[in-house]
N, C-alpha and C positions, 0 to 999 in steps of 0.2 A: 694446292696452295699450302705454303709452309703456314706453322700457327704462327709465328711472327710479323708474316706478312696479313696473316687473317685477323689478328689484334690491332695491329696497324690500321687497316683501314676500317675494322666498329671504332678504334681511336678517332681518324678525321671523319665518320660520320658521326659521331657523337659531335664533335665539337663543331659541325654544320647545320644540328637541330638546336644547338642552344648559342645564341649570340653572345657578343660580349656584354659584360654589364655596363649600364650606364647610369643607372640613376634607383635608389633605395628609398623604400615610405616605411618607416614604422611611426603607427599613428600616436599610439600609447605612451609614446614620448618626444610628440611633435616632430617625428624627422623627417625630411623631405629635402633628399638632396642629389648633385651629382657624385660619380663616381669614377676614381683617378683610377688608374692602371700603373702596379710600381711593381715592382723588382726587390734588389737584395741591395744594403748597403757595401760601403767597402769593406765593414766588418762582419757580414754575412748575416746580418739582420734582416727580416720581413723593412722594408724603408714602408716611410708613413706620408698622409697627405700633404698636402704642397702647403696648408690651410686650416684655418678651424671650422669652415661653414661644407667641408667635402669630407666625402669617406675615402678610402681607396683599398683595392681589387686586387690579390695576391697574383699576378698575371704568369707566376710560374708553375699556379697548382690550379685546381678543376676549375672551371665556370660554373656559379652558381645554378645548380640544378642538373649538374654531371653526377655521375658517380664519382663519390671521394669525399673530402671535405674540403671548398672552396671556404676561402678567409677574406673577409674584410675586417678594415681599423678604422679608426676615427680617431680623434684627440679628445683629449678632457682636457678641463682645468688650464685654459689658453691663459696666455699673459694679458695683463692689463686688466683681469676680469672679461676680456671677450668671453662671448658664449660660442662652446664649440660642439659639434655636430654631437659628441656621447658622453656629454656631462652628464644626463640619467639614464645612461644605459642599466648602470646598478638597480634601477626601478619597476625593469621589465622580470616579468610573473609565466612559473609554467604555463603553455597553452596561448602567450600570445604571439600577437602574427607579426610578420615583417612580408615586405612584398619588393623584390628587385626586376625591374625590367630590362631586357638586353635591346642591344642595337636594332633590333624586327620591327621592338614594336610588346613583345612578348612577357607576360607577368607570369615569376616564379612565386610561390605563396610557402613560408617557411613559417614551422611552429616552436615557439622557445620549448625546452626540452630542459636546458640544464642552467645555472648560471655556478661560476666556479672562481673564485680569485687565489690567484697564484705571489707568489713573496718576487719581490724584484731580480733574483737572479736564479728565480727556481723553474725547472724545462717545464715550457708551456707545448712541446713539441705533439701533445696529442690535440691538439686544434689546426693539425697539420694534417693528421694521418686518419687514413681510416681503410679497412678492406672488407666489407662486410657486401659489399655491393650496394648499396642504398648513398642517395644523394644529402650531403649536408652543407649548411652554412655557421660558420662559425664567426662570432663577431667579437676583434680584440678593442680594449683601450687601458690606459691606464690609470688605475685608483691610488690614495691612499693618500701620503703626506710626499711633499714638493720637496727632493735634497738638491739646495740649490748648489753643490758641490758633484755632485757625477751628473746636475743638470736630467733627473730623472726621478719619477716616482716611486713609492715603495712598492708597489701592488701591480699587477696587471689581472685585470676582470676578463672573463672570455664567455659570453651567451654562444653556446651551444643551440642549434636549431637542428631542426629534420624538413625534408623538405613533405611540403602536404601533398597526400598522392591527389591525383587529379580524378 
């Protein structure tokens, strides 16, 4: 068996032991929600949830609890003062936990590791990538002060997690 053929299929068995995500709990800052599945915009962005009360699932990179680093978003700082899903993300502390469940039924258990804020146009590109062999989840939103002229924040926050071995 060629190795590309042999990579290929631990690829679709990997992604047969771990479901899709559907639904995120970090407790330590009351979240408890569903989870969208998005893609890229037209202008080649991570696209964001449909919503303030949902997260959503980088559906072109790992499943949380693969190897690599899977990425979820959330909103901050919704209009009108809505409350949205990672207004305190900023809040969460190394060592605390997040828990994602997939479609099975099955609970991922992630421990924060790092919390990191990045300038509004500077590469967040390592909350994409990782080759180490080990599973992570990385969690985007955006901080900082509202320009209501590029309609965007100054800041984007990124909680780095590992995933907990079992």
């Amino acid at each position: 068996m060629s190795d590309a053929r042999k990579l290929s299929n631990e690829l679709v068995s990997a992604h047969k032991s771990i479901g899709l995500p559907v639904h995120i709990k970090i407790p330590r800052i009351h979240v408890d929600a569903a989870i969208e599945h998005v893609g890229l915009t037209p202008q080649g962005a991570m696209d964001v949830p449909s919503g303030p009360a949902t997260a959503a699932w980088f559906k072109l990179g790992p499943r949380p609890g693969e190897e690599g680093s899977a990425v979820i978003d959330g909103h901050f700082g919704w209009k009108n003062r809505t409350p949205a899903i990672f207004d305190n993300l900023h809040t969460l502390e190394r060592g605390d936990k997040l828990y994602v469940e997939d479609e099975k039924g099955a609970i991922g258990t992630f421990v924060v590791r790092e919390l990191r804020t990045y300038g509004e146009i500077e590469d967040i590109s390592a909350a994409f990538a990782s080759s180490d062999g080990k599973a992570y989840l990385n969690l985007i939103t955006c901080q900082g002060v509202w320009n209501k002229a590029r309609k965007s924040y100054s800041q984007r926050l990124v909680v780095f997690t590992d995933k907990e071995i079992e």
